[in-house]
C-alpha positions as a Python dict, from the first residue, in 0.01 Angstrom:
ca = {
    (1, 'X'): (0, 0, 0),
    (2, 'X'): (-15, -105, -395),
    (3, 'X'): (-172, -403, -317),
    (4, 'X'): (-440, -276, -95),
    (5, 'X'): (-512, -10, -338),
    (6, 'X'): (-527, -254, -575),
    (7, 'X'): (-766, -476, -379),
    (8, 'X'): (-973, -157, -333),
    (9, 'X'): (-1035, -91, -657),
    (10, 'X'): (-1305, -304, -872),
    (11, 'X'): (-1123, -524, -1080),
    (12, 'X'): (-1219, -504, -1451),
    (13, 'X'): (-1300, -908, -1439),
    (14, 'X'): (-1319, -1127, -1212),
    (15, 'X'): (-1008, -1316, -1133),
    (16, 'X'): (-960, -1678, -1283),
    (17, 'X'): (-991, -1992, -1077),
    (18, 'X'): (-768, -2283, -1047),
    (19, 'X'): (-895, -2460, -1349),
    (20, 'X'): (-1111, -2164, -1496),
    (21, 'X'): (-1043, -1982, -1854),
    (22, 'X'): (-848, -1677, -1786),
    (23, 'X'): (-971, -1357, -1775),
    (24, 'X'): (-1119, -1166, -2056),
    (25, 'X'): (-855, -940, -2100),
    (26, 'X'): (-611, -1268, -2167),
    (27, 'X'): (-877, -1445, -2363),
    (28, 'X'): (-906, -1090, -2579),
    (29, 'X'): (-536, -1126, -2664),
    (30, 'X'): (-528, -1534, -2680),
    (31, 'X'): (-809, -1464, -2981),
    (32, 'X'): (-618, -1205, -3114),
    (33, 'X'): (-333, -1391, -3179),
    (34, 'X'): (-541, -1673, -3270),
    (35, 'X'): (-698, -1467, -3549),
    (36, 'X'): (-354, -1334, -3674),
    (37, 'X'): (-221, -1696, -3690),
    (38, 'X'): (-564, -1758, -3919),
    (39, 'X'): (-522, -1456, -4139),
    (40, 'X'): (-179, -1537, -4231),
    (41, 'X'): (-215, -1919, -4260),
    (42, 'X'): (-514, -1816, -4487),
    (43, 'X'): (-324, -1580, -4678),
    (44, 'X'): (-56, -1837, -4708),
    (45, 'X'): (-336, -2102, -4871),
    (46, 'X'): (-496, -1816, -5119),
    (47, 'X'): (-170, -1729, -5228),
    (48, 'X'): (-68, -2076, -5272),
    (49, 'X'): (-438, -2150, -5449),
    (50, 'X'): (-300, -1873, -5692),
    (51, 'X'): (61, -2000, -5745),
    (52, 'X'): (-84, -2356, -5822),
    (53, 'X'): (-304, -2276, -6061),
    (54, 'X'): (-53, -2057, -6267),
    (55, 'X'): (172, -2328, -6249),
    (56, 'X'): (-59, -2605, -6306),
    (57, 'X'): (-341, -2455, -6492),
    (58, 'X'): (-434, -2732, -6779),
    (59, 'X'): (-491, -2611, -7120),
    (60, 'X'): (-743, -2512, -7246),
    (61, 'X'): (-916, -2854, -7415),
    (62, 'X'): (-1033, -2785, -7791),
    (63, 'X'): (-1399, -2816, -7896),
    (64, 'X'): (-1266, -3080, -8132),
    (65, 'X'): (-1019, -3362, -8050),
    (66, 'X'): (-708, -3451, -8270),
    (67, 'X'): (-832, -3696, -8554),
    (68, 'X'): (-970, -3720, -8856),
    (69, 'X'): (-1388, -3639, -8869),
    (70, 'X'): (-1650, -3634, -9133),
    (71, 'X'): (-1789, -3281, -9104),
    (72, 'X'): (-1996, -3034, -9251),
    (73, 'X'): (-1801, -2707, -9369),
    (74, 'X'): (-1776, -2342, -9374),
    (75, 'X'): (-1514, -2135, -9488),
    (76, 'X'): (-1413, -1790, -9371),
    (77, 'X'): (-1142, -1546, -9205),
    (78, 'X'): (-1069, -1451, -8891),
    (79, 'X'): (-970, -1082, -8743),
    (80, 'X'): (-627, -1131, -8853),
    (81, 'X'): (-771, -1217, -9217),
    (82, 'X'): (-631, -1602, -9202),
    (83, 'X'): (-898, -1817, -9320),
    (84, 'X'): (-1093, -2062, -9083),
    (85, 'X'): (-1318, -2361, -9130),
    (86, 'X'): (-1577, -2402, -8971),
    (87, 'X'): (-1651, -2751, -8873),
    (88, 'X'): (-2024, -2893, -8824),
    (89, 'X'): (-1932, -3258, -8683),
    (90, 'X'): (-2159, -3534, -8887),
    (91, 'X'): (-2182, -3902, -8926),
    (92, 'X'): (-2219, -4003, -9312),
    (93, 'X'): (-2389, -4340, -9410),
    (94, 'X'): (-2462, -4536, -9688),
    (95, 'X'): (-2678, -4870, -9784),
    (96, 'X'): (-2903, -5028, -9555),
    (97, 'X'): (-2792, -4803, -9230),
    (98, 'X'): (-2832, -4503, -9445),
    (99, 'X'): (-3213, -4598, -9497),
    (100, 'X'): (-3252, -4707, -9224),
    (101, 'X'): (-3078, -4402, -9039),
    (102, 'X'): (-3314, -4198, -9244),
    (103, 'X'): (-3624, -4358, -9134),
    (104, 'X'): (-3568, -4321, -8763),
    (105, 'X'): (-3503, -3956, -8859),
    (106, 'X'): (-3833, -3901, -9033),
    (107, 'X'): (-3685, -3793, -9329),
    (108, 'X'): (-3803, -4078, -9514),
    (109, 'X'): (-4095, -4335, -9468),
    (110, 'X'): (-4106, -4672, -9419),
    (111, 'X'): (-4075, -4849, -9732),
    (112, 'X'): (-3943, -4566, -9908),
    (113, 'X'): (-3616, -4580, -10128),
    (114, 'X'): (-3335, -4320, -9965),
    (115, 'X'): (-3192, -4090, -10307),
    (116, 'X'): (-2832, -4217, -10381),
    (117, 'X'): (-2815, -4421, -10121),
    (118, 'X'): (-2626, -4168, -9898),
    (119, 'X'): (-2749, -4039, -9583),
    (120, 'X'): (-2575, -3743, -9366),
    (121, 'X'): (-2729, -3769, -9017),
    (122, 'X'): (-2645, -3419, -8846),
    (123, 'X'): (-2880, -3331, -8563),
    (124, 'X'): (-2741, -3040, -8418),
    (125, 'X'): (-2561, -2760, -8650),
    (126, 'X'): (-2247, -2588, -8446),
    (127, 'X'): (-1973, -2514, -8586),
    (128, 'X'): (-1634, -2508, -8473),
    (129, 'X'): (-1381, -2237, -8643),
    (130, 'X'): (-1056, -2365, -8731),
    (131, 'X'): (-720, -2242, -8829),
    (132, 'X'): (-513, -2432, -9127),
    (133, 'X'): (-207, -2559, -9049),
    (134, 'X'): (72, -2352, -9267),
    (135, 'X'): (111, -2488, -9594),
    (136, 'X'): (-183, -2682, -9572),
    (137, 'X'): (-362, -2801, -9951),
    (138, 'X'): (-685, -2868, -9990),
    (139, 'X'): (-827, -3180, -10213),
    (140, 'X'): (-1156, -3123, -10360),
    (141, 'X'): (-1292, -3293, -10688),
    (142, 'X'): (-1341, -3139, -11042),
    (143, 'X'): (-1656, -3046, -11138),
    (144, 'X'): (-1542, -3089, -11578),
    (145, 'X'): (-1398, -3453, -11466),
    (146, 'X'): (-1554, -3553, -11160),
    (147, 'X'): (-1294, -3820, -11114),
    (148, 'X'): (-1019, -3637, -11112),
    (149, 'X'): (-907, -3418, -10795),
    (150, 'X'): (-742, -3115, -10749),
    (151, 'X'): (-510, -2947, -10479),
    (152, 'X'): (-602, -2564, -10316),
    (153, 'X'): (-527, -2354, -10125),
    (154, 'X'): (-738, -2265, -9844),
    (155, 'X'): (-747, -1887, -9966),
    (156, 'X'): (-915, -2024, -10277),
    (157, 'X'): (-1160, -2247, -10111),
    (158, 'X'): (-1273, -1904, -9880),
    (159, 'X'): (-1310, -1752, -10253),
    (160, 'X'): (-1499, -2027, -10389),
    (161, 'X'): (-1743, -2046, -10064),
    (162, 'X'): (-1796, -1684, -10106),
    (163, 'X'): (-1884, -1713, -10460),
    (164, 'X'): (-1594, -1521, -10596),
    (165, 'X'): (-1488, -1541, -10943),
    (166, 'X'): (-1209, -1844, -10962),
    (167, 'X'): (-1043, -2036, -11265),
    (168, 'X'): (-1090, -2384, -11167),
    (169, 'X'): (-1468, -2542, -11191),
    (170, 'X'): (-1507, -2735, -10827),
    (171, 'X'): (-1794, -2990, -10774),
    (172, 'X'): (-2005, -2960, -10512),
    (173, 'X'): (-1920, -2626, -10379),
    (174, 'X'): (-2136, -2363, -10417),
    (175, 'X'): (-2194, -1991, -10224),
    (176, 'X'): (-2274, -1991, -9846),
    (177, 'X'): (-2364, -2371, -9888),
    (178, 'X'): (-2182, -2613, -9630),
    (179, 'X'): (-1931, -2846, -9788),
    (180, 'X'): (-1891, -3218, -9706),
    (181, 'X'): (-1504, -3310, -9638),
    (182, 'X'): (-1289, -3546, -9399),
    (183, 'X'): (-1080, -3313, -9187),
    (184, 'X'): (-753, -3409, -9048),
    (185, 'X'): (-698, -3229, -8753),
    (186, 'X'): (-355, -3240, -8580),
    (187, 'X'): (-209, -2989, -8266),
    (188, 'X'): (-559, -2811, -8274),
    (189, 'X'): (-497, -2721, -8652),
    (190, 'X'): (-655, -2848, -8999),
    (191, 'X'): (-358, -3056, -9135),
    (192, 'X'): (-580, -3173, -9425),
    (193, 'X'): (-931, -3156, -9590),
    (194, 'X'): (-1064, -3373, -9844),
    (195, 'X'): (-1408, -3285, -9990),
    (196, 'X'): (-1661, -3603, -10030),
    (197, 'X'): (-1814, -3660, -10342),
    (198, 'X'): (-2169, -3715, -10306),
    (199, 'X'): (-2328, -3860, -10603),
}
């Protein structure tokens, strides 16, 4: 009698064939566990995309690479009131490829003698800020015997770039104006800073 009734009754889907895809009911629940396999593979792989790159995540790479550099300078502090410098990468030259540096540049014309024979080529101005390294001097030349250098701190070179009063008379620094040095930097940090004398 259950089968007749059965027969009787419209059946939701046709039945499947030898050979056929079963019916939709089945394929309904082949998909759905199809799609839960997916979800939770895929939530495995995010998760795992996540985990990686927490554990694997490279470091940040500096602006400036280990090494010492001919620069440009600022000085000044950051939020915590430690002071930075601010370094301008540059490429100093002198003789024959200073002049001749200077004429591709347009700043001089052909023919025409460079000024002490020095020539800072610096096309584009960006500067980098920099922490000192702790206990970090810096060397920068006297302005009463220009031959002579002297040792600073950093907190005194900030002074000196922001014009305030100091004891010592420094060459070639003066307010807000950039200042020429060789920077050592080591682990991300100035290490050392020598100011250039330009005649």
């Amino acid at each position: 009698m259950k089968q007749v009734l059965e027969h009787e009754r419209p059946p939701a889907d046709p039945p499947a064939r030898v050979g056929e895809s079963p019916t939709r009911a089945g394929l309904w629940m082949a998909l759905g566990g199809l799609s839960l396999i997916a979800i939770l593979g895929l939530t495995a792989i995010y998760a795992g995309w996540f985990s990686s790159d927490e554990a694997t995540a490279p470091s940040p790479t500096p602006a400036i690479a280990d090494g010492t550099w001919f620069a440009m300078t600022s000085v000044g502090t950051d939020e915590s009131g430690a002071v930075t410098l601010g370094v301008d990468l540059a490429e100093i030259l002198s003789g024959e490829p200073a002049r001749l540096a200077a004429i591709e540049d347009g700043v001089i014309a052909e023919g025409e003698e460079l000024p002490n024979d020095v020539y800072i080529r610096n096309p584009t101005v960006r500067y980098e800020l920099i922490n000192f390294a702790e206990g970090v001097e810096v060397t920068v030349v006297s302005a009463v015997e220009p031959g002579t250098t002297l040792a600073i701190s950093p907190e005194k070179l900030e002074a000196l770039y922001a014009g305030r009063q100091v004891d010592e008379a420094i060459y070639g620094i003066a307010k807000g104006t950039p200042i020429a040095m060789n920077v050592t930097i080591a682990d991300g940090l100035v290490s050392e800073a020598q100011a250039v004398y330009l005649p």
